[in-house]
C-alpha positions, 0 to 999 in steps of 0.5 A: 479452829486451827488444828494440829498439823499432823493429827491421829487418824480415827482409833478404836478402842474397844472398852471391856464390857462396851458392846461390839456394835461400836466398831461399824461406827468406828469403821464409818469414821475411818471411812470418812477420813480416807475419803477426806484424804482422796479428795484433798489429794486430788485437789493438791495434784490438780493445783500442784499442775497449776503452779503457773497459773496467773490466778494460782493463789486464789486457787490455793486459797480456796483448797485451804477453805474446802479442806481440813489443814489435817487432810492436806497434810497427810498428803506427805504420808506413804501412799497407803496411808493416805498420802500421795506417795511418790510417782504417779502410780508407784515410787522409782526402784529404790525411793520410798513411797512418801513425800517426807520421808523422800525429802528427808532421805535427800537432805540428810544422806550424801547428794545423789548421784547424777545418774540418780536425779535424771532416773527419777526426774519425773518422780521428783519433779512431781513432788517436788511440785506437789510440795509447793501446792501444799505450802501454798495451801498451807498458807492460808489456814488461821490461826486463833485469834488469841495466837501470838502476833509473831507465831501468826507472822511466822506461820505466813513466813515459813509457809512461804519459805516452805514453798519456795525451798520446793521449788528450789527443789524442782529446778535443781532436779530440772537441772539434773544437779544432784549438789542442789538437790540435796542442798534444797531439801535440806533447806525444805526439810528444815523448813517443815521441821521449823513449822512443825515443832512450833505448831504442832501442839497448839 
């Protein structure tokens, strides 16, 4: 079943009168979904290092079979809600620690500087990289089979679109350019937008 693209975590909520031995189970669930996101970002970072490979799509593809479209998702969530942050073990001085909100403070404020693009190079690099990975993924999740023809064309489409705006990203950072910088993730932050007001609530 294809699921929302940005789904709530688990929420307790304590009935009046409902017995107090509800919250372990609820706890579990919480449990369950962070480790659901450990193990979908770990398979992200790992294929986000094999963007090269000859056989990159099958591998995307089989992350997409293993993991919850949610879980994947969540990946663009700050560090400590499950996402994969920005920077290996913790974002740049001044970035924040999201994949989202860091594409969209690069597209939507003025470029940065070029000082900037080379002092957070590997962070970018990294998400950038990430991103990419993510969208391949993303590409191969169903839909319902009673989903209009065009919405699921367009689904492969701007996954596809998704994917290639990241790597635009990645070269412009690559190249120390901090014009295509922004320009790339605002074309990506478009590219997210599009899919996520379409799709979220099917």
């Amino acid at each position: 079943m294809f699921r929302r693209l940005l789904l709530p975590a688990c929420l307790c909520l304590l009935i009046a009168g409902a017995s107090l031995t509800t919250a372990p189970a609820c706890d579990d669930e919480e449990e369950r979904q962070a480790e659901a996101n450990r193990r979908a970002g770990a398979a992200i970072r790992k294929l986000a290092d094999a963007l090269d490979a000859r056989d990159f799509d099958r591998q995307a593809e089989a992350v997409a079979r293993t993991h919850d479209l949610e879980h994947v998702m969540n990946q663009f969530k700050p560090r400590n809600k499950g996402g994969l942050g920005v920077g290996e073990k913790g974002p740049p001085v001044g970035v924040l620690d999201s994949i989202e909100l860091t594409i969209i403070n690069l597209g939507t404020r003025r470029a940065p500087s070029a000082a900037e693009v080379a002092r957070n190079k590997d962070a970018y690099l990294r998400m950038a990289r990430q991103t990419q990975a993510i969208a391949a993924v993303t590409y191969w999740y169903p839909l319902p089979a009673n989903t209009r023809p065009e919405l699921k064309k367009n689904w492969k489409t701007w996954s596809g679109e998704t994917r290639a705006a990241a790597k635009d990203l990645a070269d412009a950072v690559e190249a120390g350019d901090p014009v295509r910088v922004k320009q790339a993730a605002e074309k990506l932050n478009a590219a997210c937008n599009r899919c996520h007001t379409t799709y979220e609530d099917r």
